[in-house]
N, C-alpha and C positions, 0 to 999 in steps of 0.2 A: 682712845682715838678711833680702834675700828669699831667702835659700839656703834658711837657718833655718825662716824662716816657712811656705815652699811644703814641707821636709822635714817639719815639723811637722803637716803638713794629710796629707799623704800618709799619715804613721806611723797618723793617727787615724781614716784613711779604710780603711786598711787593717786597722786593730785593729774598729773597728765597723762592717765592712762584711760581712754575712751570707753565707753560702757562696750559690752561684751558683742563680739560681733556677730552677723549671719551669716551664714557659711556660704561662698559662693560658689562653692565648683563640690562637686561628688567622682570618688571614683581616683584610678591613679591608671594610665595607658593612653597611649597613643587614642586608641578609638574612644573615648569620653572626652576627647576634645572637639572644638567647633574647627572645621576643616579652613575655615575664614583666619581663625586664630591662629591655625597655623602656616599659613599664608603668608600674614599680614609682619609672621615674627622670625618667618625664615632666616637663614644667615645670610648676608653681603658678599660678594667677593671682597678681597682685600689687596691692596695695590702687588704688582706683577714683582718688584725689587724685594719687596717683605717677606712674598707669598714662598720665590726661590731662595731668600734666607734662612724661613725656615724650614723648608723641606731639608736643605743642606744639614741642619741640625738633628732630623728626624733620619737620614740616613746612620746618624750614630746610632747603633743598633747593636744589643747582644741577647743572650739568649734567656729563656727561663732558667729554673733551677734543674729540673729535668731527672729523669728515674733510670736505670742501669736494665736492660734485660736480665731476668734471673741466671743466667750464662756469663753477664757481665762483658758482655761483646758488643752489645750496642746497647746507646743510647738515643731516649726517646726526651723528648724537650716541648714547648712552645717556643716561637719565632714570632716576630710581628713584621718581618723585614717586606712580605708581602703589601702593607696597610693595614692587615686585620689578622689579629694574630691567630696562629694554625698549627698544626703539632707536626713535626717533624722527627726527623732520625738518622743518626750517626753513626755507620757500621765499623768504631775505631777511632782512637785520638786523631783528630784535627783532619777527620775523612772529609768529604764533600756530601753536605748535608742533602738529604731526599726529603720531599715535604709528601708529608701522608694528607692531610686535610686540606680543603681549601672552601673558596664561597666567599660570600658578603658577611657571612655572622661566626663571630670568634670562636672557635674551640677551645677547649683545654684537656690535658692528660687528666683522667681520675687517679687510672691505676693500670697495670698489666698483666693477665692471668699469670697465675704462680707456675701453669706451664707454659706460658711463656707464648700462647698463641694467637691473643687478642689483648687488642688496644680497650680500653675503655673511655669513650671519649665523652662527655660534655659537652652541650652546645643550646643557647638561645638564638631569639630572635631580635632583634634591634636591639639589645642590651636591656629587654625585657626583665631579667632573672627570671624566667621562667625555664630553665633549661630539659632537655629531653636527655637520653643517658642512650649511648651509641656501643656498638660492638665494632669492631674493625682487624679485620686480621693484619696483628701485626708483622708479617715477611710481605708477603704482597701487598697491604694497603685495598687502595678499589673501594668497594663502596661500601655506607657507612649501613650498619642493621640495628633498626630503632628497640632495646629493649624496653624502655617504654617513654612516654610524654605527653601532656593534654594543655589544652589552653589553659591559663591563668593555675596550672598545678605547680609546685614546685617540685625537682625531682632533685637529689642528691646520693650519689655512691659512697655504700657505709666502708666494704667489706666483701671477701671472697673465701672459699673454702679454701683445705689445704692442698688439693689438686689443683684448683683452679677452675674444676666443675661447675660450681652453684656462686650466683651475685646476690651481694645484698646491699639492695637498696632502702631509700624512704620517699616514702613523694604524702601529699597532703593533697589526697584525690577523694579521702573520706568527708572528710570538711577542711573548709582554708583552715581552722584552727586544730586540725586532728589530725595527724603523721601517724604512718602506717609504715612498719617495715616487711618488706618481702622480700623473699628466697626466690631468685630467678633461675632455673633450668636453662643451661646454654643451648645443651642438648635439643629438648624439647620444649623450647621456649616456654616454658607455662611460667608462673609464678604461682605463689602461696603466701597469704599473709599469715606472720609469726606473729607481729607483736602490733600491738593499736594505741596512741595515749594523746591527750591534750595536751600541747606545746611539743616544743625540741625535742627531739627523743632521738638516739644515735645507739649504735653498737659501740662500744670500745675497743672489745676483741674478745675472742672468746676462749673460755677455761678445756683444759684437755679433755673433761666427761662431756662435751658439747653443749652448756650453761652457757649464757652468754652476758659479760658485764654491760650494763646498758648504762646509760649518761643522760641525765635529762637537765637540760636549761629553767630555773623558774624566775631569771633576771638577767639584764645583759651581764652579768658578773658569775651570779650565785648559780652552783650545780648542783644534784644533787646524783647519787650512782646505787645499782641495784644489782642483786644478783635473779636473774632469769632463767626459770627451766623449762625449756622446750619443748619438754615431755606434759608437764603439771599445768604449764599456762604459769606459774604463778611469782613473783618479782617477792624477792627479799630485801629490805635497805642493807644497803651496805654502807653508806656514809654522806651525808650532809641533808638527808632529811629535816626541813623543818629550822633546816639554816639559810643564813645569808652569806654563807661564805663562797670562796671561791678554792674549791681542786679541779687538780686533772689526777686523775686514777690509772694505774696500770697495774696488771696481773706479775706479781715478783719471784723470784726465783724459788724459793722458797714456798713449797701450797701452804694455800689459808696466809698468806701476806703480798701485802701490797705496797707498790710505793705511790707517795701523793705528794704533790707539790701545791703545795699554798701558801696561804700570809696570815691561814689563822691565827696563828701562835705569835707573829711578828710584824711587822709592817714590811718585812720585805720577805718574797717566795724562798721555801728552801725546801728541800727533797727529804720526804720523811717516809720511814718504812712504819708500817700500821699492819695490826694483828688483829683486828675487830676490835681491838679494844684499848690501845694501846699508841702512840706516836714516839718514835723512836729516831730522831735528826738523824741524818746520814752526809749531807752537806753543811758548810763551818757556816755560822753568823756573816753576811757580810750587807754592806749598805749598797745591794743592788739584788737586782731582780734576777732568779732565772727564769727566762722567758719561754722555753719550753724544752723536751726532754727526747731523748730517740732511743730505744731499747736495742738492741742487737738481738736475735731470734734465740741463740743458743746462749746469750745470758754473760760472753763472754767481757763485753762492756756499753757502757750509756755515757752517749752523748750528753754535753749540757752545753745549751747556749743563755750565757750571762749578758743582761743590760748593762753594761757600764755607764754612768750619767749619757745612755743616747747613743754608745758605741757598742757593739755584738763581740763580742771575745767567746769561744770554745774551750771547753774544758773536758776531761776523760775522767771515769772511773770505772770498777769492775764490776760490774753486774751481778756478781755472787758475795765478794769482799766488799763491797762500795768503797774501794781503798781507791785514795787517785794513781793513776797509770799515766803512761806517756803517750802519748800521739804524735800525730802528723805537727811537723814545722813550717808555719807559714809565714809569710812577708808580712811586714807592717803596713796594716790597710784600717780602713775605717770601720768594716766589716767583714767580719767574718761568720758563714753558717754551713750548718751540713745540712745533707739531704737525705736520701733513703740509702739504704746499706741493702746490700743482695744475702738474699734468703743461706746461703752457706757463710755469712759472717764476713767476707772476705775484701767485698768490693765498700767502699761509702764515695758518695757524693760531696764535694766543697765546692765552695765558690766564695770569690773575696770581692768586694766592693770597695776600688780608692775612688779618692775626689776628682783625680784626673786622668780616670780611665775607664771605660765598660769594666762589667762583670765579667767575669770568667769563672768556667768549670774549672775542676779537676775532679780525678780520679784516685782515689787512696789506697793501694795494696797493704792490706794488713799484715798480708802472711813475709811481703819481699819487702815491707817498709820503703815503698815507693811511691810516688804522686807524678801523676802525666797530666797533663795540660790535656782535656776534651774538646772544647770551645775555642772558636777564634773570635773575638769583637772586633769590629770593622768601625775606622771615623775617617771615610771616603773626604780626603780634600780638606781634612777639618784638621786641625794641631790642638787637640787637647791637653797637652802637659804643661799648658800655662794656666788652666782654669785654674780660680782661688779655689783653699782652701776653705772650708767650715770650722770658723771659731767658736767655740763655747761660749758665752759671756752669760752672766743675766741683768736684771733690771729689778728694781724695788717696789713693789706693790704696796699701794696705799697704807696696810698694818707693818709697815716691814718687813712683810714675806719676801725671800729673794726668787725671783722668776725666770727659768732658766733659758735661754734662748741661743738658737745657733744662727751666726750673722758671717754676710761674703759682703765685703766692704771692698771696693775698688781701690787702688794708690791712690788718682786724682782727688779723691775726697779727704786726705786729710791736708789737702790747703784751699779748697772749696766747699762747698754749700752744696748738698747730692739730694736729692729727693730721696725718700725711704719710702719701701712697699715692706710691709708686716702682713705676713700671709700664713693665717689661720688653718691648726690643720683637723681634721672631721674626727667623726669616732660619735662621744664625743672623747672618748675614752682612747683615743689613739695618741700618737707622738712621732712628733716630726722629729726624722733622725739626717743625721747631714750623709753626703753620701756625693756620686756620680749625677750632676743634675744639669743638662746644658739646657734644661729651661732657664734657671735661674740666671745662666751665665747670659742668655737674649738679653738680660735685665741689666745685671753690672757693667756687661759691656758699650752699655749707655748710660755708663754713668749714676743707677741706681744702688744704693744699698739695699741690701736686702734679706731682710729679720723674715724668723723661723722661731716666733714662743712655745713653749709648753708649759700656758698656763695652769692650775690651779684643777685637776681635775684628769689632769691627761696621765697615758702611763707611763710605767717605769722611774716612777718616784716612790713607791710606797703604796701602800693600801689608804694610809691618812691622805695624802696626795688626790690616789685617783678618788676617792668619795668626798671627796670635799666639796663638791657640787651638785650633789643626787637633792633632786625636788626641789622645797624651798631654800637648799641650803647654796641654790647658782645665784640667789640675791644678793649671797654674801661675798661671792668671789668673782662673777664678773665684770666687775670693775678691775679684772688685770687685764682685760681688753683695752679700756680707755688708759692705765697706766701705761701700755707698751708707746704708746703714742706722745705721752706726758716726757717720757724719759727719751724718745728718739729724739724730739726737739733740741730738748739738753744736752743729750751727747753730742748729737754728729750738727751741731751748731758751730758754723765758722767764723770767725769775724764781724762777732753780732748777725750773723742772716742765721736764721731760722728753717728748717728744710721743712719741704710739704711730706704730708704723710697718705701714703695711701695707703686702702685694706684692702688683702683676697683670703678669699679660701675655698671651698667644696664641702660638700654637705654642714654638719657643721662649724667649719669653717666657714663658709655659704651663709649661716645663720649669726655667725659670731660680725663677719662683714653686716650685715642686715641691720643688728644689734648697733655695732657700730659707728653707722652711717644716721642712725636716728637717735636713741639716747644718748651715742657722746658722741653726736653728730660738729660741735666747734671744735673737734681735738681732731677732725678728718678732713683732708681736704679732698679726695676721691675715692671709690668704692670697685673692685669687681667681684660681684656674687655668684657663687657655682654653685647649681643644685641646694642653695640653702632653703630654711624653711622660715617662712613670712609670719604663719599664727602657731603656736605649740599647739592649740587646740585643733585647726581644722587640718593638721600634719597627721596627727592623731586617731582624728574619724578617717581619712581618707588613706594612711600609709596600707600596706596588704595586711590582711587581716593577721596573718600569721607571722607577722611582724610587732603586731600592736603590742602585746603583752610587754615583750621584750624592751623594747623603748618608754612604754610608762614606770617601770621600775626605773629609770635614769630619767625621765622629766619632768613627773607624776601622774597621777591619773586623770582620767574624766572625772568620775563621779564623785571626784575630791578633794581633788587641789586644781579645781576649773579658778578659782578667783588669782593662784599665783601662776597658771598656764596664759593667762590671759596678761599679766604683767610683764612677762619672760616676751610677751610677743611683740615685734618689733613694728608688723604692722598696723598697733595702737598706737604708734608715735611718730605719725607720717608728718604731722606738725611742725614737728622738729629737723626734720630733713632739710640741708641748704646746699650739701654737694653734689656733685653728679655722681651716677650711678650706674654700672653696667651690670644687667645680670644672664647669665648663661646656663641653660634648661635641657634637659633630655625628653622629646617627649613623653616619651615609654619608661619612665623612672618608675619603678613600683618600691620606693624606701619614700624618699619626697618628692612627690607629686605633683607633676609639671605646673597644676593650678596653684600650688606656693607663689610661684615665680610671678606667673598672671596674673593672681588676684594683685601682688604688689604693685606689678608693671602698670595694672587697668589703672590703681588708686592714687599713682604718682603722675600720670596724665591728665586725670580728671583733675588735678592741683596745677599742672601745669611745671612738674617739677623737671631737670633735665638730666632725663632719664633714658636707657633703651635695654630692651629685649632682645637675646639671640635663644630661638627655639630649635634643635634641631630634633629633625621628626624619626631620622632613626638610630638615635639615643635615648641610651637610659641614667645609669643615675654616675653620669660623667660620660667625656666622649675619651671614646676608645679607637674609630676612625681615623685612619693616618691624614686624610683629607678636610674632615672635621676638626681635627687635632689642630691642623694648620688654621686654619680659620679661627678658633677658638681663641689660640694663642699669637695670634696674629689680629683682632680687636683690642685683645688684652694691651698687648704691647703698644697699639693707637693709642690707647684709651689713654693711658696713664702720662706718656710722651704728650699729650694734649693737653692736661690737666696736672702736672705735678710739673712738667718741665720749662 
């Protein structure tokens, strides 16, 4: 039957799929657009009662995850409580926070010298990603000193000495497609390039003779890792050369071994110690993911955060032994993570996420076996301890595959007929996990269900899972788009009515709505598109060049799989479009390319389809603006209340 089915999808994609298009827009930024275009797609205001409802919701606010002073006396964080989030600081559990940064354009913490006397901050412009890399002394704050930034470069912080002296960075100033790492002088501000390569290229960290393990991306997946000498110039492999697999690498206790986490061996991540030559499990078999790993400096123990079907759980073991140890005891929450540990072993970072409350810090004393509350989360006026909960459930894809999905169902709907919004989530490689969301809650609290899949592709199911849509192999499986839709109906059907179905999502989520709204356009009855992309081809030519590589191993290539790029695209099946459609743009997106949005917007006009555009011009690829925020999600919620309800 799935032979059948996926040959049936193909025949019909290929019978109404429009011959190949022209490309109509070049370039991805705010300035390669026509000033009229942006004008003409501005946002609305939106009425004065909605506008103050959601603000009320947007005061629910807590903090980032945030990094401990190497003293372990203060802490430094991101905040967004401003509108636009800025890095601040904590001198002490539950002090009165001081804001170091401010402005119109977001900051974020990289990292803090090892002696403890500068911030290293981060910072774009309209949600560009093109960010410049900041000095800031961290006691006083004051003003930020650029160590470096250029138009259209990307800059990223690898890495610091063990003083705290010397920064290492990468920016891609050489060519968009060619990263550069350099050694910054705090001192005397110079720099010096160490290392030069084509694609992704990172520090990991570096070996005690000053060798440095280096990391290189050759797919959104696949790594591959080198030993570097500093002195020679010259890069040894040290492990996934010439593969498709996926590690993460770290330097192990023991010289000349390593530990690696990946899924070669299995379809789910486990922590393996490797000798060059050699893999040696150090974590049990289990049916989830560890999603990533945190060393302690002196080796005393590592962190492991576990995927549970969707939920984060923490684990201990010893760094020397790899035996499991005991840790910190925390509340039952939907989430649990740690964050960076202070350079004497002593301090680590957690924070829990429930469904009915902000995040919060804590602080973990390893040496007194103590946890203090850092963080306070603020819901001014708001009673969140009734929001729903996130259920598990899934749904059955076309061959029988079970498809896992997290649903907030209101009480009133199980003796009424509720409209459902299924809201796709980006990557494509990512997974929507349930968690603290009073977005969601704007939705059920009128009455919406509201579906959260992780289709066929996404992570935290497996390695079979997440590749199970790389190239021509998404013909086969996105049709768990249109089943999510197939099975809403059936479920949450009450007394013979039928509910309407709408789709959202962001990037691709954005494109999986796109998809949708046009091939399984009678299975939908409304649409809201975020940042998705309209042609896989002309997303392709125009995403940042240093981007391209990266995204052609998950979609396929130009020069080679144009005939199923062109299939996969939604904007060959405008034909087939009969819903309405909203979609919402960043201009300055350099991932998908404002002209995504427009070229669709332009072709669903000229049909006369009923459709609209919101462009906002200083956004990038999602808005991040407290005020944009409002407005964004405030059409959203027109939209849908128009058209489903």
């Amino acid at each position: 039957m799935k032979i059948i089915n996926t040959c049936i999808l193909f025949c019909l994609l290929l019978t109404s799929c429009t011959t190949k298009k022209v490309q109509s827009y070049t370039g991805h930024g705010v300035e390669t657009l026509d000033q009229e275009i942006v004008t003409k797609y501005a946002p609305k205001p939106i009425p004065k009662e909605l506008s103050t409802e959601i603000e009320a919701e947007n005061e629910i606010r807590s903090t980032g995850m945030g990094q401990l002073a190497p003293d372990g006396r203060t802490m430094f964080f991101t905040w967004g409580v401003t509108g636009v989030r800025q890095v601040w600081k904590i001198n002490g559990p539950k002090k009165f926070p001081i804001q170091m940064t401010g402005g119109e354009n977001a900051s974020s913490l990289s990292d803090i010298t090892n002696d403890g006397k500068y911030l290293l901050i981060s910072r774009d412009e309209g949600g560009d990603e093109y960010p410049s890399l900041y000095l800031q002394d961290a006691k006083r704050g004051g003003e930020l000193f650029k160590i470096f930034g250029q138009k259209k470069v990307k800059v990223s912080y690898l890495d610091q000495s063990e003083d705290g002296k010397f920064i290492y960075y990468r920016a891609n100033d050489i060519t968009p497609t060619t990263w550069g790492i350099y050694k910054y002088n705090i001192a005397t501000k110079k720099r010096e390039l160490i290392f030069k390569g084509e694609g992704y290229w990172w520090i990991v960290e570096f070996f005690k003779n000053g060798n440095i393990l280096l990391g290189h991306a050759t797919g959104n997946i696949a790594r591959e890792f080198y030993i570097y000498d500093l002195k020679t110039k010259e890069k040894r492999a040290l492990l996934g050369v010439g593969e498709r697999e996926s590690y993460n690498v770290r330097i192990a206790h023991k010289e000349g071994e390593f530990l690696v986490l990946t899924n070669k061996f299995d379809n789910f991540k486990r922590l393996y110690l490797y000798d060059g030559k050699k893999f040696k499990p150090i974590t049990k078999k289990l049916e989830m993911n560890i999603k990533n790993i945190s060393i302690v400096k002196d080796f005393s123990r590592i962190l492991l955060r576990y995927n549970d079907n969707g939920y984060y759980r923490v684990k201990v073991i010893n760094g020397k032994t790899y035996k499991e140890m005991s840790g910190p005891k925390f509340k039952k929450a939907e989430h649990t993570f740690f964050g960076s540990t202070t350079s004497d072993a002593r301090y680590t970072i957690f924070s829990q996420v429930f469904h009915n409350k902000p995040r919060i810090n804590y602080v973990y004393d390893w040496r007194r076996r103590t946890m203090r509350q850092w963080t306070i989360a603020s819901s001014p006026e708001i009673d969140t301890s009734n929001y729903l909960r996130w259920k598990l459930e899934s749904y059955p894809a076309e061959d029988g595959t079970s498809i896992p999905m997290f649903v907030k169902k209101p009480r009133q709907c199980e003796v009424r007929t509720c409209p459902v919004i299924i809201s796709f989530h980006g990557g494509p490689e990512s997974q929507s996990l349930p968690g603290f969301s009073p977005y969601s809650e704007l939705f059920t609290k009128r009455g919406f269900i509201y579906v959260m899949p992780n289709v066929r592709g996404s992570r935290g199911y497996g390695k079979k899972w997440l590749n199970s849509d790389n190239g021509a192999k998404r013909l086969d499986v996105i049709t768990d788009i249109r089943d999510a839709a197939i099975y809403a109906k059936k479920k949450w059907a009450v007394n013979g009515v039928t509910p309407k179905i709408g789709v959202t999502g962001g990037s691709y989520g954005g494109y999986s709505t796109l998809y949708a709204m046009t091939v399984f356009a009678e299975h939908f009855d409304a649409g809201v598109a975020r940042v998705g992309m309209s042609s896989l081809v002309t997303f392709l030519e125009n995403t940042a060049k240093h981007r391209r590589y990266l995204r052609e191993s998950e979609y396929g290539y130009l020069d080679k799989d144009r005939e199923v790029l062109e299939k996969l695209s939604p904007i060959n099946y405008l034909d087939r479009i009969n819903s309405p459609l909203l979609i919402i743009q960043g201009a300055n997106d350099p991932r998908v390319p404002a002209g995504e949005s427009i070229q669709f917007q332009q072709a669903l006009e000229k049909k006369g389809i009923e459709s609209s555009l919101i462009l906002f011009p200083d956004e990038g690829h999602g808005v991040r603006k407290r005020a944009n925020r409002t407005l964004s999600t405030g059409h959203t919620l027109n939209f849908f209340i128009k058209w489903l309800q």
